[in-house]
C-alpha positions as CSV (number, residue, x, y, z in Angstrom):
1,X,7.0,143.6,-67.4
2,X,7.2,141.2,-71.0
3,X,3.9,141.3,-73.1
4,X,1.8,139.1,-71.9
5,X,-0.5,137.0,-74.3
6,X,-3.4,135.4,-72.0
7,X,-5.2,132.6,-73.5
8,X,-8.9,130.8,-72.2
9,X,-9.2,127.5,-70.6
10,X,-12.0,125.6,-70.2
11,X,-10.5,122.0,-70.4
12,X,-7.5,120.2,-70.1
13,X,-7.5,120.1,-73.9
14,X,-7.2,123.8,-74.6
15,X,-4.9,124.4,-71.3
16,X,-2.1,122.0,-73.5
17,X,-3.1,123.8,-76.6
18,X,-3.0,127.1,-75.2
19,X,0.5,126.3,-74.0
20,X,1.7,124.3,-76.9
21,X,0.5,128.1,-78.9
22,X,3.0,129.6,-76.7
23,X,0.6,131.7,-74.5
24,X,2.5,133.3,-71.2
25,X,-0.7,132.8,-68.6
26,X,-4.2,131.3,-69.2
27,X,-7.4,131.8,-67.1
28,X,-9.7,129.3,-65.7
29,X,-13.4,128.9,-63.8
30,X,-13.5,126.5,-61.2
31,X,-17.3,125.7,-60.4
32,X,-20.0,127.9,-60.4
33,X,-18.4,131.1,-59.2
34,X,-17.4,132.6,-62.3
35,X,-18.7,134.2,-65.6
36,X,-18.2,131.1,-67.8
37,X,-19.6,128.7,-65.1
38,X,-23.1,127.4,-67.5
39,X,-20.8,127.8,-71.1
40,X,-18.0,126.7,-70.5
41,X,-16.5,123.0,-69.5
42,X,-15.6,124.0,-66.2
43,X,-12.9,122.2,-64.1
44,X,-13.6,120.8,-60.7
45,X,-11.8,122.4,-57.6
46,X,-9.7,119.3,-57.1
47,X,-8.5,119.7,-60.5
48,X,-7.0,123.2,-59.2
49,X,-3.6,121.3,-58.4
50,X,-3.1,119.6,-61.0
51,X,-3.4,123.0,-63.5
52,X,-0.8,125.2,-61.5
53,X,1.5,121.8,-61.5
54,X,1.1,122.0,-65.7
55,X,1.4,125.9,-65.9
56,X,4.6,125.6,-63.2
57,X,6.1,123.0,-65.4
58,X,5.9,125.1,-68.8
59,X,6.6,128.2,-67.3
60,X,2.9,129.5,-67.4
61,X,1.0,131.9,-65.2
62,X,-2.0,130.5,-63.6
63,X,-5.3,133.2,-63.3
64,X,-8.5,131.9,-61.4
65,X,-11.5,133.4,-62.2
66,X,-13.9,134.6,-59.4
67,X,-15.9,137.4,-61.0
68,X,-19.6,137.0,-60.8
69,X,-21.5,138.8,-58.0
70,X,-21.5,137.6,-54.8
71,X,-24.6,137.0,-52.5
72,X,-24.0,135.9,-49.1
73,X,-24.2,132.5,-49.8
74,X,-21.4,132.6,-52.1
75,X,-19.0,133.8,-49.3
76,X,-18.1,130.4,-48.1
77,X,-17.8,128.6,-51.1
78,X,-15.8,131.8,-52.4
79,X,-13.5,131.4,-49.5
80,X,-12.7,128.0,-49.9
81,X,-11.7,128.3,-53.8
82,X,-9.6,130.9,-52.8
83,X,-8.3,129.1,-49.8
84,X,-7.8,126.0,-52.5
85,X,-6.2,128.0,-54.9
86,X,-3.2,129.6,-52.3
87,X,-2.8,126.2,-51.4
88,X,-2.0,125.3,-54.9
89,X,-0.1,128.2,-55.7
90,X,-2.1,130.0,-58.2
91,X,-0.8,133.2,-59.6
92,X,-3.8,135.7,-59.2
93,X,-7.2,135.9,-59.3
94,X,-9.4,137.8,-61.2
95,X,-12.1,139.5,-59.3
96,X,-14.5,142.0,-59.4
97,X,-16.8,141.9,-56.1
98,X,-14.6,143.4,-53.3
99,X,-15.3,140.9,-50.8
100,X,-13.6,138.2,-53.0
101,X,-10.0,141.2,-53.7
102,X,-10.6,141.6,-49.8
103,X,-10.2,138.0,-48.6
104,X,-7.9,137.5,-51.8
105,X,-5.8,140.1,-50.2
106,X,-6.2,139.0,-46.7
107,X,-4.5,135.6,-47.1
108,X,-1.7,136.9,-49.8
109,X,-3.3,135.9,-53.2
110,X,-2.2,138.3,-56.0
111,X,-5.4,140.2,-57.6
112,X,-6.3,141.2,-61.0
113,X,-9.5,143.7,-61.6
114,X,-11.6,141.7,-64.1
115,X,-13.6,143.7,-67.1
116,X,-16.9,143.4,-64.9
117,X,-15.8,146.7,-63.2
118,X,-15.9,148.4,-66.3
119,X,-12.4,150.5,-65.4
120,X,-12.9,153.5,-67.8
121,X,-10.3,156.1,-66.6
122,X,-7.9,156.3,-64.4
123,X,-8.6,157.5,-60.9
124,X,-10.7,154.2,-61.2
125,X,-7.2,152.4,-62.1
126,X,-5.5,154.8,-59.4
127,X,-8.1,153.1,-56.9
128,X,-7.7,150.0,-57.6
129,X,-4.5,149.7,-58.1
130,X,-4.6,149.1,-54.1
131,X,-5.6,146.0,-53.7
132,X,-4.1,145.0,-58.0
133,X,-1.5,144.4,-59.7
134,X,-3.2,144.2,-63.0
135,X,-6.4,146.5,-64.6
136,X,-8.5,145.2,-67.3
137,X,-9.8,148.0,-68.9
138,X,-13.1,148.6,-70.3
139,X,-14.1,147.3,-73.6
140,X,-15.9,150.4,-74.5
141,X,-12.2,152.3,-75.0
142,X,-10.6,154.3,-77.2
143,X,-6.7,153.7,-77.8
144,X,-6.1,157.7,-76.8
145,X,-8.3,156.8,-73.7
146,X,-5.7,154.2,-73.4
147,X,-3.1,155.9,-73.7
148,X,-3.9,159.0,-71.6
149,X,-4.6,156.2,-68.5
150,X,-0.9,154.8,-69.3
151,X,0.4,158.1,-69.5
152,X,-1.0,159.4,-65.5
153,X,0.0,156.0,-64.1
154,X,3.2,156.5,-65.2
155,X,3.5,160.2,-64.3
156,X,2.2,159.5,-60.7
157,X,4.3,156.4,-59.8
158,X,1.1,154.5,-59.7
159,X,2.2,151.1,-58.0
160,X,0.6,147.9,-57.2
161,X,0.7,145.6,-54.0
162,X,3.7,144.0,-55.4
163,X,5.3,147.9,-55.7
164,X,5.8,147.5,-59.5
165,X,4.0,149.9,-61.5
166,X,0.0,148.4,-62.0
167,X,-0.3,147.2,-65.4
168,X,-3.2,147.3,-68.0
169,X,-4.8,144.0,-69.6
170,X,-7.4,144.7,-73.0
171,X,-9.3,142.0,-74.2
172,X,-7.5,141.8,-77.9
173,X,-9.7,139.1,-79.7
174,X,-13.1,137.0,-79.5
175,X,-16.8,137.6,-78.6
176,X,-18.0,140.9,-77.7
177,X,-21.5,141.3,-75.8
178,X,-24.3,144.1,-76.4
179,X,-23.8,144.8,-72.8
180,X,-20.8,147.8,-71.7
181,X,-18.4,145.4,-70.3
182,X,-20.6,142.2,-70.5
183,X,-22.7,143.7,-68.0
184,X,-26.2,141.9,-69.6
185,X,-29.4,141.8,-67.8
186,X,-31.3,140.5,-71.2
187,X,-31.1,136.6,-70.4
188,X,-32.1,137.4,-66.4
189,X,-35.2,139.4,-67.6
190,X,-35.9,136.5,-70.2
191,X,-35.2,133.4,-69.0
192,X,-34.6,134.0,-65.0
193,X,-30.6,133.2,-65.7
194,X,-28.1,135.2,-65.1
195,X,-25.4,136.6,-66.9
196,X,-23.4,138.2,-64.0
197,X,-23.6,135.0,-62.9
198,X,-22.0,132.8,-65.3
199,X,-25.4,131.4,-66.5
200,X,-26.1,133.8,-69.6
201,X,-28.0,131.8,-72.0
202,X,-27.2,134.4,-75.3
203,X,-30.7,135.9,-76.0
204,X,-29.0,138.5,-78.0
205,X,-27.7,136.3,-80.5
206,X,-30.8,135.1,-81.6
207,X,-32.9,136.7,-84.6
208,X,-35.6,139.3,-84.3
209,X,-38.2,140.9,-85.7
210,X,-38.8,144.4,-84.5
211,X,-42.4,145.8,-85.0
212,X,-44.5,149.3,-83.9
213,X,-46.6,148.3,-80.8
214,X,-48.7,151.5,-81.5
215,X,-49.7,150.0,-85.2
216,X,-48.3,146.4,-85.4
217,X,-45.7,147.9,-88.6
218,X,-42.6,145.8,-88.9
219,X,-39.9,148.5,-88.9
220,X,-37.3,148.5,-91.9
221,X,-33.7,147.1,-90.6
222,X,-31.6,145.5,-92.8
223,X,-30.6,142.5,-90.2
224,X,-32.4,140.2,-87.9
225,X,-29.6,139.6,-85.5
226,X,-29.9,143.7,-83.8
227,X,-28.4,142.6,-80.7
228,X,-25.3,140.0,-81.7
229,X,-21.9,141.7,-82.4
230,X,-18.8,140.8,-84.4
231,X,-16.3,139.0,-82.4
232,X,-13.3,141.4,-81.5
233,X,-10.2,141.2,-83.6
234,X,-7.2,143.6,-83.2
235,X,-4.1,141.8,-84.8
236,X,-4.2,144.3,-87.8
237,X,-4.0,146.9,-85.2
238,X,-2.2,145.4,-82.4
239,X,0.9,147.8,-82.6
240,X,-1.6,150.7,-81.6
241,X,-2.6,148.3,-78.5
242,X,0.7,148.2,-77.6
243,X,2.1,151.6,-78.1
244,X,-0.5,152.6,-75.6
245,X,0.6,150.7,-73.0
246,X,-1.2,147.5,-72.9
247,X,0.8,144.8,-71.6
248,X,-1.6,141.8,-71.4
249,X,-3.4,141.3,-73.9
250,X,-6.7,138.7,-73.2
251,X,-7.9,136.5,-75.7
252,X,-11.7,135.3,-75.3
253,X,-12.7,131.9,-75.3
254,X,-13.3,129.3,-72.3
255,X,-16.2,127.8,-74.2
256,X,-14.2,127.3,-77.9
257,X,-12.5,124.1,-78.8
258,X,-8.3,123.4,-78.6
259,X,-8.6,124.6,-82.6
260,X,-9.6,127.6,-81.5
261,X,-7.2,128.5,-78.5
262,X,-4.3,127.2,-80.5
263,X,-4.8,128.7,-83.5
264,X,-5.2,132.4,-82.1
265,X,-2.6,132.3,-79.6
266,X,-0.4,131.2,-82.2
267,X,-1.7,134.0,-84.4
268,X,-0.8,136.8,-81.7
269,X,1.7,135.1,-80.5
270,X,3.5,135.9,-84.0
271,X,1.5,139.4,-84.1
272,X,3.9,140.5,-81.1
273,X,7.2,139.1,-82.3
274,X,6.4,141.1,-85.3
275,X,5.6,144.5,-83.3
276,X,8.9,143.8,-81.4
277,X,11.0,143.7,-84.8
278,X,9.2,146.9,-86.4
279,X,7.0,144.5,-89.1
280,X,4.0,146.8,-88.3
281,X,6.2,149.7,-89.6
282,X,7.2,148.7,-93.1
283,X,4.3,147.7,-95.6
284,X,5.8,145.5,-97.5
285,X,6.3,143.2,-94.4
286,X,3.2,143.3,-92.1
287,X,0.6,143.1,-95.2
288,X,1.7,139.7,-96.0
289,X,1.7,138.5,-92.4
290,X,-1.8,140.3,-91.6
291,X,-3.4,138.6,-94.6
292,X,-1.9,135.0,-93.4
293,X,-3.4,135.9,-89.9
294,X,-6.3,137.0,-91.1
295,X,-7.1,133.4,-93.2
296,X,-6.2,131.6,-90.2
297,X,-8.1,133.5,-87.6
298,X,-11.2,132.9,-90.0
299,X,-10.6,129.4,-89.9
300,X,-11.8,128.4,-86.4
301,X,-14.8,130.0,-84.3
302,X,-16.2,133.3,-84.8
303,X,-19.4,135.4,-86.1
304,X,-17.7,138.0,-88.1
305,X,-14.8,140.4,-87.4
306,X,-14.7,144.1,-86.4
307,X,-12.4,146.6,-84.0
308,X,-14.6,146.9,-81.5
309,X,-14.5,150.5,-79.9
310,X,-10.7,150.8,-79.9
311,X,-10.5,152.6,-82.8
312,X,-13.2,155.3,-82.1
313,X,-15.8,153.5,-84.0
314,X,-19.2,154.7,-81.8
315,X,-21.3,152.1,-82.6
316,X,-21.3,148.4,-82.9
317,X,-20.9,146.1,-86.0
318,X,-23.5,143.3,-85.8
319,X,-23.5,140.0,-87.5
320,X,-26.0,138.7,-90.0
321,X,-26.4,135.1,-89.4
322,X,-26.3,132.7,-86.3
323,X,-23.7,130.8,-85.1
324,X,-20.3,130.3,-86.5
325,X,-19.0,131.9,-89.5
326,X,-15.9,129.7,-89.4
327,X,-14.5,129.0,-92.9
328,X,-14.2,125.5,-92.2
329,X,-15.5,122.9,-89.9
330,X,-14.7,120.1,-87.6
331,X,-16.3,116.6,-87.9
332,X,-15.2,114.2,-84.8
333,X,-14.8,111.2,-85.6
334,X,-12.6,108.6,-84.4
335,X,-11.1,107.8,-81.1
336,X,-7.6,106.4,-80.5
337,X,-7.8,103.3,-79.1
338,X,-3.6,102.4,-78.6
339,X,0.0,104.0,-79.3
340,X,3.0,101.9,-80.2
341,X,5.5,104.1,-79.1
342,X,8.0,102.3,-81.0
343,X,6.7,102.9,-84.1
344,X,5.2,106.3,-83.2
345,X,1.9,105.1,-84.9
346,X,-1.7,105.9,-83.7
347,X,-4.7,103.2,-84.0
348,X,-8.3,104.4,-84.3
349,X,-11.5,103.1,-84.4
350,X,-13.8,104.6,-87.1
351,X,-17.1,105.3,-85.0
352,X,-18.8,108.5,-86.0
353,X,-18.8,109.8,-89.7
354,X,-19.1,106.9,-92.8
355,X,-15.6,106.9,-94.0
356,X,-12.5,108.2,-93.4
357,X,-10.2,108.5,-96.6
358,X,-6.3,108.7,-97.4
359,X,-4.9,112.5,-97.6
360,X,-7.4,113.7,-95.8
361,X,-6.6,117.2,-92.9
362,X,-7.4,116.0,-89.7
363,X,-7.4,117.0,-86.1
364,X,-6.7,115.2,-82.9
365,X,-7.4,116.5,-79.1
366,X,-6.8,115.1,-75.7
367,X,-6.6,116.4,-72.0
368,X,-2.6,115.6,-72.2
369,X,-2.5,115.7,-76.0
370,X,-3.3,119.1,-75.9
371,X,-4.0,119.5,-80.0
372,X,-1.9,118.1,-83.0
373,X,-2.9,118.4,-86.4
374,X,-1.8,116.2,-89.2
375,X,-3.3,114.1,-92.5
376,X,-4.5,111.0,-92.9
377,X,-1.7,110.4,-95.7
378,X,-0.4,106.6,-95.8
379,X,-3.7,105.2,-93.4
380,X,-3.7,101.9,-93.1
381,X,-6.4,99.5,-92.1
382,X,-6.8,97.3,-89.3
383,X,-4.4,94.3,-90.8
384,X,-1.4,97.1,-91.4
385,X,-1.9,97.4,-95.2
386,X,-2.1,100.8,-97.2
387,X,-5.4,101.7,-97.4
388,X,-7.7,104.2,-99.8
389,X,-10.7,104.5,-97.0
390,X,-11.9,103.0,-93.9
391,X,-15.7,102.8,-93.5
392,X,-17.2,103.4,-90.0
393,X,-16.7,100.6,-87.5
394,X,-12.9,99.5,-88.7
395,X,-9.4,100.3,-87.4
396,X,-7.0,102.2,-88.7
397,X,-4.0,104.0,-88.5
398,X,-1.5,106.5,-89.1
399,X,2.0,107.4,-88.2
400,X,2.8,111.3,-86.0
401,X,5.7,112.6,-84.9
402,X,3.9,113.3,-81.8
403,X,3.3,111.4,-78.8
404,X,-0.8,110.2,-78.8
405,X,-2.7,108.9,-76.1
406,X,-5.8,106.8,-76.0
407,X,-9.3,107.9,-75.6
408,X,-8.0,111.0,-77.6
409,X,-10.6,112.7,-80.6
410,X,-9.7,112.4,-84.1
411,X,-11.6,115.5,-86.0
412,X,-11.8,115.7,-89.9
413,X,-11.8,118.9,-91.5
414,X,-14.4,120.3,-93.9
């Protein structure tokens, strides 16, 4: 089996950015049956279709996402997404309650175990790997835990439904939770939502102050945010991953912007092509690339960087503010409003931020767009002439060498 680079979806936008980053398969939630269902901009099941048609064209795997619990109300509405999504020739689902891998099963839909099962060694994988073709292994893993799992399934002929040896997926970058394998009941206890049911409303990431109930002392820690953890990053490492045995390799994400998606599928995208021509090896080639990386990946959405457990590291690294630590920002604010095709020239209207000057980084999204990122270098205003800004309200635009679509988002970056 190739390496597999797996990247979120939560929109149309970051399903073309994901693909444009050069992922192999992306995930998505459909509804409310899935662990991103409150957080994320889910897609409708109608829309279902029209993903596996974009993945089929480009050549992309297709994973729905049905792993929350299941109550018996859930079974019908389970059953139909999964009935939906065999109709529009998904390529798996990933599950954790049996009774959505038993229907999956039943009517011929290739399964995935999602993290929710928390598969920590491997007669858990050997069980499982009856009803999967793919294991997503625990978070809370070492890479010799790793390792030794790849090793017995190997040994022991251990074969999925599709009688090719069952393969193991790691989550290799984005948000980690306080929780072993996401498995949170803080926000159900709190707020009456639950996590395990798509609806976690991130108590943990707030700040706290701890104090003695036996004598009302505030206790001595050096940082309010006790429960929030670094977001997972593993491309200075990612050889180790690999050498293990870990063939797909999950990014995090359904609820970050296209920025996001594309830049770190792009990132570990380059990450493997480097593993595969010995970079991580020689010194004097990897540093270089890891430092690049390592800029970029700190450019778009997250709250600090660790190695989560892979490494052996027994307890957690937490971050010390709230929110996003990302070195620089996105401001929306223009939307296209025509493309003359001819000319290959974009037309905006100014509606959201005071001005908009010339040499300026932007960004620009849409659902078929996907992301493209350019400068507002040689901007002209509404009558076609060179212009040094454009002040909120007025036209404009700017020449791309890619094809733009109205109603797409123009983004400044700060």
């Amino acid at each position: 089996m190739e390496l597999e680079i797996m990247a979120p979806a939560g929109n149309f936008e970051c399903l073309m950015a994901a693909i444009q980053g050069g992922a192999n398969s992306i995930y998505f939630g459909v509804g409310n049956l899935n662990m991103r269902s409150h957080s994320a901009n889910n897609f409708n099941p109608d829309d279902i279709y029209r993903i596996v048609e974009i993945c089929k064209e480009n050549n992309v795997r297709s994973y729905l996402t049905l792993n929350i619990i299941i109550y018996n109300d859930d079974l019908e509405p389970m059953r139909h997404a999964l009935d939906e999504a065999k109709r529009a020739g998904v390529t798996a689902v990933i599950a954790s309650d049996m009774a959505v891998i038993s229907y999956a099963r039943q009517i011929g839909v290739e399964v995935h175990i999602s993290t929710q099962l928390n598969v920590s060694n491997f007669e858990a994988v050997k069980f499982y790997a009856q009803f999967a073709d793919v294991v997503v292994l625990a978070r809370e893993l070492t890479l010799p835990q790793v390792k030794e799992i790849k090793r017995r399934i190997v040994e022991e002929g251990i074969k999925g439904p599709s009688g090719k040896e069952v393969q193991l997926e790691m989550f290799c970058h984005g948000a980690l939770c306080m929780a072993v394998s996401g498995k949170c009941y803080l926000s159900l206890n709190n707020y009456g939502y639950s996590a395990n049911r798509g609806a976690c409303v991130q108590v943990c990431r707030r700040g706290y102050t701890v104090r003695d109930k036996s004598s009302d002392l505030e206790l001595d820690i050096d940082n309010q945010y006790i429960m929030s953890p670094k977001d997972l990053k593993t491309i200075h490492f990612l050889n180790k991953m690999l050498d293990a045995g870990v063939r797909v390799l999950k990014i995090e994400g359904r609820a970050r912007g296209a920025e996001y998606v594309s830049t770190v599928v792009r990132c570990y995208r380059e990450a493997v092509e480097a593993w595969r021509n010995g970079d991580y090896e020689d010194d004097n080639r990897i540093l270089p690339q890891l430092a690049a990386w390592d800029e970029r990946l700190s450019q778009v959405f997250n709250r600090g960087f660790w190695d989560g457990y892979y490494q052996g590291q027994r307890l957690g690294e937490w971050t010390h503010t709230y929110g996003n630590l990302a070195t620089r920002k996105k401001i929306y604010a223009a939307k296209c409003t025509n493309f003359f095709k001819n000319l290959s020239v974009a037309e905006f209207m100014l509606e959201a931020v005071d001005s908009i000057t010339n040499n300026q980084d932007i960004l620009i999204t849409g659902a078929t767009t996907g992301l493209y990122e350019s400068n507002t270098q040689g901007i002209r205003n509404a009558a076609g002439q060179p212009a040094d800004c454009i002040r909120k309200g007025e036209f404009f635009s700017i020449k791309t060498d890619k094809l733009i679509h109205r109603g797409d988002k123009l983004y400044i970056w700060e």
